[in-house]
C-alpha positions in Angstrom: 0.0 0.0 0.0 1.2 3.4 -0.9 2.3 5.0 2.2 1.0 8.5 1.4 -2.5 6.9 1.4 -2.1 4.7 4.2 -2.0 8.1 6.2 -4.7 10.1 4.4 -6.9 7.0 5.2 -7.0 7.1 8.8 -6.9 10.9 9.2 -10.2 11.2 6.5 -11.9 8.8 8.9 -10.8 10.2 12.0 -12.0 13.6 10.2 -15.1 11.8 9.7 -15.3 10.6 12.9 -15.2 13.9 14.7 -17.7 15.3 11.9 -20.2 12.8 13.1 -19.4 13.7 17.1 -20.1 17.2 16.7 -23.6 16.6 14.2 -24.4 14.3 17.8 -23.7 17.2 20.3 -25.0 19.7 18.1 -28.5 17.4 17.8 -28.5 16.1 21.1 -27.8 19.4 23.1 -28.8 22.1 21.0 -32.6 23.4 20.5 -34.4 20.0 20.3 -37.7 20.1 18.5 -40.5 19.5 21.1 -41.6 15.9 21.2 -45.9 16.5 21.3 -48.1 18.7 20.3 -51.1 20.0 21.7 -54.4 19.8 20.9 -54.6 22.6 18.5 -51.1 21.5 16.8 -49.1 23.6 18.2 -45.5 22.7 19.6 -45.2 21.9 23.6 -42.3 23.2 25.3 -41.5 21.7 29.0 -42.1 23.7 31.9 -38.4 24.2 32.5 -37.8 26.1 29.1 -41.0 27.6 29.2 -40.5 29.5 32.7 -37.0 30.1 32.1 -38.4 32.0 28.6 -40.6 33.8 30.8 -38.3 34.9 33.6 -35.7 36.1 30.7 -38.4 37.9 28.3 -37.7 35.3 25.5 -40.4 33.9 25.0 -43.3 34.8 22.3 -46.6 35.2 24.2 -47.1 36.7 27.5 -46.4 39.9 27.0 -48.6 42.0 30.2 -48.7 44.8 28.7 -50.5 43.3 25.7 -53.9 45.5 24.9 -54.6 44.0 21.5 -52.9 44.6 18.0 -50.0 47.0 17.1 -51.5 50.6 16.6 -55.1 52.8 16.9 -58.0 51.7 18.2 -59.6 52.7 14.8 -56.9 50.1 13.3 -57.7 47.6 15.8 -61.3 47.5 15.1 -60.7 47.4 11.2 -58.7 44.2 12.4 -61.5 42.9 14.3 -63.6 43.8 11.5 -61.7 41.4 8.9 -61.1 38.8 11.3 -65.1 38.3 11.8 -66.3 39.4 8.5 -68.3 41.9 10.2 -68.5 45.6 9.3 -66.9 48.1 12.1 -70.1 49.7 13.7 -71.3 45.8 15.0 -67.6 45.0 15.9 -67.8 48.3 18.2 -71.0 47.5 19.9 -69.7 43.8 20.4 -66.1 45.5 21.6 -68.5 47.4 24.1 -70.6 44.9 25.5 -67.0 43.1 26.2 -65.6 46.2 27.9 -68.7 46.2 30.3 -67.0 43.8 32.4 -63.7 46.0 32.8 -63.5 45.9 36.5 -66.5 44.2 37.6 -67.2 40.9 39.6 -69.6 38.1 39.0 -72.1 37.4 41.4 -75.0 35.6 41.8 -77.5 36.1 45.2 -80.5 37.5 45.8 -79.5 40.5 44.4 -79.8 38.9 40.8 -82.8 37.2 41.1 -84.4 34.9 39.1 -82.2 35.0 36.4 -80.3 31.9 34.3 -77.4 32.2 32.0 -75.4 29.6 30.3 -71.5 29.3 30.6 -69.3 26.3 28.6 -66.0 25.8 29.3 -62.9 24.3 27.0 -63.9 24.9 23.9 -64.0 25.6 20.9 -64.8 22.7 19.5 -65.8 22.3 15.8 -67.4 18.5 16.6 -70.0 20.3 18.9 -69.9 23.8 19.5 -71.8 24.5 15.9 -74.7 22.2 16.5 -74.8 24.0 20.8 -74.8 27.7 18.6 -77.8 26.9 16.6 -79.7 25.2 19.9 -78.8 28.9 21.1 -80.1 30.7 18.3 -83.3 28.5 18.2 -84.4 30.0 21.5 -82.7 33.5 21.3 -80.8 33.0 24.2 -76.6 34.7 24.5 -74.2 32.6 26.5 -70.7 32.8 27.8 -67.9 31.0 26.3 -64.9 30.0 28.0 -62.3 29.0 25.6 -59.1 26.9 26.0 -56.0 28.6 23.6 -54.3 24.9 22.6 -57.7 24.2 21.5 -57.5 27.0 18.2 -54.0 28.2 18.9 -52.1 26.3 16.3 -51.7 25.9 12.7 -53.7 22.6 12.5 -57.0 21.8 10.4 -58.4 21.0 13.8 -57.0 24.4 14.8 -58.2 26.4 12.4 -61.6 24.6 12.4 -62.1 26.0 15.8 -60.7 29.1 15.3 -63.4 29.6 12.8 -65.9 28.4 15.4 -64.9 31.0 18.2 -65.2 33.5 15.6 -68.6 32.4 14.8 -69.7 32.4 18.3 -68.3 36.5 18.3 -70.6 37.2 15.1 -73.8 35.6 17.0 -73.3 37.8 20.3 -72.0 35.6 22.4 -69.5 36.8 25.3 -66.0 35.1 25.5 -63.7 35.1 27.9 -60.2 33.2 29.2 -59.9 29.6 30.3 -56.5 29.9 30.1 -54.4 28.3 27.3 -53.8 24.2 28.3 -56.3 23.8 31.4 -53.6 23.2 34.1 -54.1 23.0 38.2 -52.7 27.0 38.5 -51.6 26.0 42.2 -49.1 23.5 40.6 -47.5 26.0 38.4 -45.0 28.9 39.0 -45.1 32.0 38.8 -44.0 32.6 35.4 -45.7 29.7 34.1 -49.3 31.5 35.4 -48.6 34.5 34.0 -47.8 32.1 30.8 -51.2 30.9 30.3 -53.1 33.1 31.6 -51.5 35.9 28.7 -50.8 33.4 26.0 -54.4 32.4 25.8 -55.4 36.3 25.9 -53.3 36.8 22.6 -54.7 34.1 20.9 -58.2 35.2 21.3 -56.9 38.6 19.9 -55.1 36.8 16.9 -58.3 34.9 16.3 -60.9 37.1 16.7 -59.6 40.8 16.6 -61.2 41.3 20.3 -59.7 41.0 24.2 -61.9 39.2 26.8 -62.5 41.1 29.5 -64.2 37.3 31.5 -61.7 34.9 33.6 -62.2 30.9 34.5 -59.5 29.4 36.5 -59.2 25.8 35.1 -61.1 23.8 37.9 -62.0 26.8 39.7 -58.7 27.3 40.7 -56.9 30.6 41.8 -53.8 31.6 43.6 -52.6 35.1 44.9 -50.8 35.8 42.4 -53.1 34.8 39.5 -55.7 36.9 41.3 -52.9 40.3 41.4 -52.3 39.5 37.7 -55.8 39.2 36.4 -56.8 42.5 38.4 -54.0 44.1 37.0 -55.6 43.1 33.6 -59.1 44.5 34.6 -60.6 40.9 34.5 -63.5 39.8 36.1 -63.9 36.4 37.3 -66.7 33.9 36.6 -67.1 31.3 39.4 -70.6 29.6 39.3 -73.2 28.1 41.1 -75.2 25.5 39.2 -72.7 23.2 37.9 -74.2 20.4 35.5 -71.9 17.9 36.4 -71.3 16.6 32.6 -68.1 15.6 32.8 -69.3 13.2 35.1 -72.8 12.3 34.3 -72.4 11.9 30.9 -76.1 11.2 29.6 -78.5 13.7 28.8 -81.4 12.9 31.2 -78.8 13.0 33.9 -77.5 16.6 32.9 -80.8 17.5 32.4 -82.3 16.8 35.9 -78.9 18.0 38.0 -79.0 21.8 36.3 -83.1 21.9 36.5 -82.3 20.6 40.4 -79.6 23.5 41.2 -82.0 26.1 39.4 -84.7 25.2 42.0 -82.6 25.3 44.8 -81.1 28.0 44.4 -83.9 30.4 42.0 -81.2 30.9 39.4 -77.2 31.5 39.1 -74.5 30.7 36.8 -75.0 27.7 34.5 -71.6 25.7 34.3 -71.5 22.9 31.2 -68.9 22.0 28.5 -69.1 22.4 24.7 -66.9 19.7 24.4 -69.5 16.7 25.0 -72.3 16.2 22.8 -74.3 15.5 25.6 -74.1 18.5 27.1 -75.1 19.6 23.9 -78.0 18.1 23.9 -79.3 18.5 27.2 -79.3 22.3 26.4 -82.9 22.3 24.5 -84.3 20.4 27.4 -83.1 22.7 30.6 -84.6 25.4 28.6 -87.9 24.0 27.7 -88.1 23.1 31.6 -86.9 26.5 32.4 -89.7 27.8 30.7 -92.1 25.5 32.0 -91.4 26.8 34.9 -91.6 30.2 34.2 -95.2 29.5 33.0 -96.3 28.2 36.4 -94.7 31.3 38.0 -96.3 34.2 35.4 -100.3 32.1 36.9 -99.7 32.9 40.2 -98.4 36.2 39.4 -94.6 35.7 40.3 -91.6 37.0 38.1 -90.8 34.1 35.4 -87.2 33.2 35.1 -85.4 35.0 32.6 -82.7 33.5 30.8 -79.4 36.2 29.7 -76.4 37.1 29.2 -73.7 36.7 32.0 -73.3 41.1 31.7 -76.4 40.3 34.2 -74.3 39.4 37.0 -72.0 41.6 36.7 -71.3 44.0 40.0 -69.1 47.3 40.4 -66.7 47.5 43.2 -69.0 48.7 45.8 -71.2 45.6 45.1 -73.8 47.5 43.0 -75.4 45.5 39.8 -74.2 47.2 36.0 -76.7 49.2 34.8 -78.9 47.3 31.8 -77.9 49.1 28.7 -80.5 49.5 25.7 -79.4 46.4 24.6 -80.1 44.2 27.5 -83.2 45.7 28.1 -84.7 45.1 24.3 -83.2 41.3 25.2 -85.4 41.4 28.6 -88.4 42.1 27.3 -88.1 39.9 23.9 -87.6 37.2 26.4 -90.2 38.1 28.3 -92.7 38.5 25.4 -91.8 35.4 23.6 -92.0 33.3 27.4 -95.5 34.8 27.9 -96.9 33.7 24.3 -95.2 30.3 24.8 -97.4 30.1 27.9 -100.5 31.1 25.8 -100.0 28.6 23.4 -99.3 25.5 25.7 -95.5 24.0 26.2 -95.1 20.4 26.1 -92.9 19.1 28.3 -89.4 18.1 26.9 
């Protein structure tokens, strides 16, 4: 063997050896793609790099300071308006009705009265929340939606299916506000990582929609002192409730049906907690209302105030504990609702 190339063969391979060392290091310690995806196809990051993001500024969302796009209000509502297909007038009045719960608290004693509104948690969802929109429409009725970001966040069909759905529920009037953006126990989180999902899932309601929610669900109803500091800093209000349907737990439709009509008794009205994630939920929609009205029937023969079923801008209290004033809007809903349960009465309601 020629000598010259019995030493250029062991130094190409060593050469080649330390080429495929540092293509290891570089893969194996460098920025790793994330191994999942969530639900709305967007890339996880662990807990560890997301907080350390936080802490250092690097990371995209969760910026506090965020009070919707780049620019005028005038531009932000011609935003809004091409998001939702809407022209700018009706994307004001929505952006209005929204802004009514800047600084306020939900509540729901005897200072309410008999009043019933509907609230679903974690969606969009483009398998059910459609079919629950037109049960809505059907009886005239404006609900709350609590959305979940890594539902429409992403860049997936799935995503942009229910991006298109939570748009949809914006056109036909219907509040939304923050569930945060995966659904986690807050108490289990840090700092950073609250402030994380509680502003990431803000921005992606503004990306998708044009709009900022002024409404706040902790994820099981769960709140820590400093999600409470942050989300006043933010002028939320927070939406607790009192009548919850149990549907992720009784998952039939008779069963949902009699535990929200039960709680509704008991307590004369309140806060209506259900998920547009399960078709049985759904479902049991049409029913609760047909009862509710039922109900109300009864009440307007003995000369009692029926139940009136609205939107959750009902419950809402100023700091010194003193109900919103009903705007034009609210009371043109009122009566229609009244109207329409009064000549349901006339004509005779079967029950559902």
């Amino acid at each position: 063997m020629d000598l010259n190339r019995a030493v250029r063969l062991p130094v190409s391979v060593l050469g080649i050896g330390l080429f495929a060392l540092t293509l290891f290091f570089a893969v194996e310690w460098g920025e790793r793609p994330a191994r999942g995806r969530d639900a709305g196809g967007t890339r996880q990051r662990s807990r560890r790099s997301t907080d350390a993001g936080m802490a250092t500024g690097r990371s995209a969302p969760a910026s506090e300071t965020l009070k919707g796009r780049p620019g005028s209000a005038g531009r932000r509502l011609q935003d809004a308006a091409l998001l939702l297909g809407l022209d700018r007038p009706r994307v004001k009045r929505i952006a209005t009705r929204w802004r009514r719960f800047d600084g306020t608290r939900i509540v729901w004693d005897q200072r309410v009265g008999r009043l019933v509104t509907f609230t679903f948690d974690d969606g969009p969802s483009h398998r059910v929340t459609p079919y629950l929109l037109d049960q809505l429409d059907r009886f005239g009725i404006k609900a709350t939606f609590f959305v979940v970001g890594r539902r429409f966040g992403g860049r997936s069909s799935i995503a942009q299916k229910n991006q298109e759905v939570l748009r949809e529920e914006v056109r036909r009037g219907h509040f939304v506000g923050s569930h945060s953006y995966t659904h986690p126990m807050m108490a289990q989180l840090s700092t950073d990582r609250q402030k994380w999902e509680i502003m990431s899932n803000e921005e992606a309601i503004v990306r998708t929609c044009g709009l900022r929610p002024y409404l706040y669900r902790p994820p099981f109803g769960g709140r820590t002192a400093y999600s409470n500091r942050l989300l006043e800093r933010r002028a939320y209000a927070i939406a607790m409730w009192n009548l919850s349907s149990g549907d992720p737990f009784g998952r039939h439709v008779a069963k949902v049906h009699r535990t929200v009509l039960k709680k509704i008794h008991k307590h004369r009205g309140g806060i209506v907690l259900m998920h547009d994630t399960n078709g049985w939920s759904a479902a049991a929609v049409p029913l609760i209302v047909r009862s509710i009205l039922l109900e109300s029937c009864t009440l307007m023969r003995r000369g009692e105030q029926p139940y009136l079923i609205v939107g959750l801008d009902r419950f809402a209290a100023d700091a010194h504990g003193r109900l919103v004033p009903l705007d034009a809007e609210d009371k043109t809903e009122a009566a229609a609702w009244f109207d329409r349960t009064r000549r349901l009465c006339q004509a005779g309601i079967r029950e559902p």
